[in-house]
C-alpha positions, 0 to 999 in steps of 0.5 A: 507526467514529467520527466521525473515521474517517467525516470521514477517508474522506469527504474522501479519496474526496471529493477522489479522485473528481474524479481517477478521472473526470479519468484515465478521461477522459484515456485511463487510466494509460497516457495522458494521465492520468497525469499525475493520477497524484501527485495522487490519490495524495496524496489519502488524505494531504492528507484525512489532513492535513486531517482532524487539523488540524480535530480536533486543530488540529495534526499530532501523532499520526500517526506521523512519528517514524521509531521503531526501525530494525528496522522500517524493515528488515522494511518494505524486505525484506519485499516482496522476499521475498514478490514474489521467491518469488512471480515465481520461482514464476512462472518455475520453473513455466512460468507464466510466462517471464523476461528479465533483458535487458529491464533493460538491458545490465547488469542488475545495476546496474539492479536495485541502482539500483532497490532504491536509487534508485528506491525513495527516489523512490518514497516521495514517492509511497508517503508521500501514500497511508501518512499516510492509510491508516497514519498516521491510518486504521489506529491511528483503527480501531485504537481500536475494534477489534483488530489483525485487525479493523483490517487487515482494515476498513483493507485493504479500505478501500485496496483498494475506493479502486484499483477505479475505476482498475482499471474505467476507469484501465488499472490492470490486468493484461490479464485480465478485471475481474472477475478483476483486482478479485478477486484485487487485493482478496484480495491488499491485503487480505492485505498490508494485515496487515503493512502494520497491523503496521508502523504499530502495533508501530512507532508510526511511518508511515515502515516501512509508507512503505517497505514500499509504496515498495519493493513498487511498485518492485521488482514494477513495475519489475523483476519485471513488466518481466522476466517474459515472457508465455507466454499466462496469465501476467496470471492469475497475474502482476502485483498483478492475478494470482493469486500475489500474491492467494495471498501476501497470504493467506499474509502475512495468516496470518503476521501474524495469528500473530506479533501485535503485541508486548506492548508495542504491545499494551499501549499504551492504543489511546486515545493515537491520539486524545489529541494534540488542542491544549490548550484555551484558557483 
């Protein structure tokens, strides 16, 4: 890593572990704590921010363009169909139950509202993490390593800083920790390719923004509040279960595969870090 990277990721876990102590103390997510929630969120963005202002004095080049409007359309798709296919599994083989009557009278509405509103409002969320994790981390790694390296050193990298939420925070699915981390790692790590891909292929944050916002809501707005436990569901359920460890693999593979266009393959990794102000004098 340079030395970028390694300021980067000290101060995001810097500023991150006085956040976890404070949620853990306060009762969890599903307490008090979470109204620690935003800002520890923003973390990865702020040491982001802060990290390009110290070598560069400005905040160029972490991808603030929106880039071609393709992306932006894989980015909202894609977790619909990746959690679609996973939760209709779920539902089809029993794993699981599901009530659409827990969205409301009017189901239809809600999910429309979901997949609209909610999404919007969830990218003020999604964002403080993807200027960090995507906008500086994933093209930083990108110029020592190749796609596949970065979105498997980035993945995990996103994955380890949820565990301390996943230990002490509540941020969990009911089945044991061990468990829990183990197919939460496997499935980041997977989605992590894709989320790679957006940022490097697009040159622009705002895909892997979406992609994250949309995640977010549709599975933890809709899909894990209609699914109903039949006694095992946590297993394979939620971010924490096995069907979405299993799609992150699939994912994974499917990006590996596709690769980056030429044209992103083409581009000199170096330009990631060609953005600092000009010298004086």
């Amino acid at each position: 890593m340079n030395k970028r990277t390694i300021i980067y990721l000290i101060l995001v876990f810097g500023l991150s572990i006085p956040l976890y102590i404070l949620i853990s103390r306060s009762g969890g997510l599903e307490g008090p704590g979470a109204q620690y929630v935003l800002l520890l969120m923003w973390c990865p963005g702020i040491a982001a921010l802060i990290t390009t202002l110290i070598f560069q004095r400005n905040l160029r080049g972490l991808g603030w363009g929106l880039g071609r409007p393709r992306y932006l359309v894989i980015g909202y798709l894609l977790p619909i169909l990746y959690a679609g296919i996973v939760y209709g599994a779920i539902w089809l083989s029993g794993l699981g139950g599901v009530d659409f009557s827990r969205l409301g009278a009017q189901p239809a509405p809600m999910l429309v509202f979901v997949l609209t509103v909610n999404v919007l409002l969830s990218i003020l969320l999604a964002l403080g993490e993807e200027i960090g994790w995507r906008g500086l981390l994933a093209p930083q790694l990108y110029t020592q390593h190749t796609f596949v390296g970065t979105a498997l050193i980035s993945g995990l990298i996103w994955g380890v800083w949820h565990i301390p939420l996943i230990i002490t925070g509540d941020y969990s699915s009911g089945a044991p920790t061990w468990y829990a981390i183990t197919c939460f790692m496997i499935h980041i790590t997977g989605l992590a390719f894709a989320f790679a891909w957006l940022r490097l292929a697009s040159g622009s944050l705002w895909p892997a923004a979406l992609m994250h916002a949309t995640h977010n809501a549709f599975i933890q707005s809709v899909l894990d509040k209609i699914t109903v436990d039949s006694g095992s569901t946590a297993y394979f359920s939620t971010e924490f279960g096995l069907g979405l460890a299993m799609m992150g693999v699939i994912v994974a593979i499917c990006f590996w595969r596709i690769g980056l266009p030429i044209s992103s393959r083409a581009t000199d990794a170096k330009s990631f870090t060609t953005h600092a102000a000009p010298a004086k004098g």
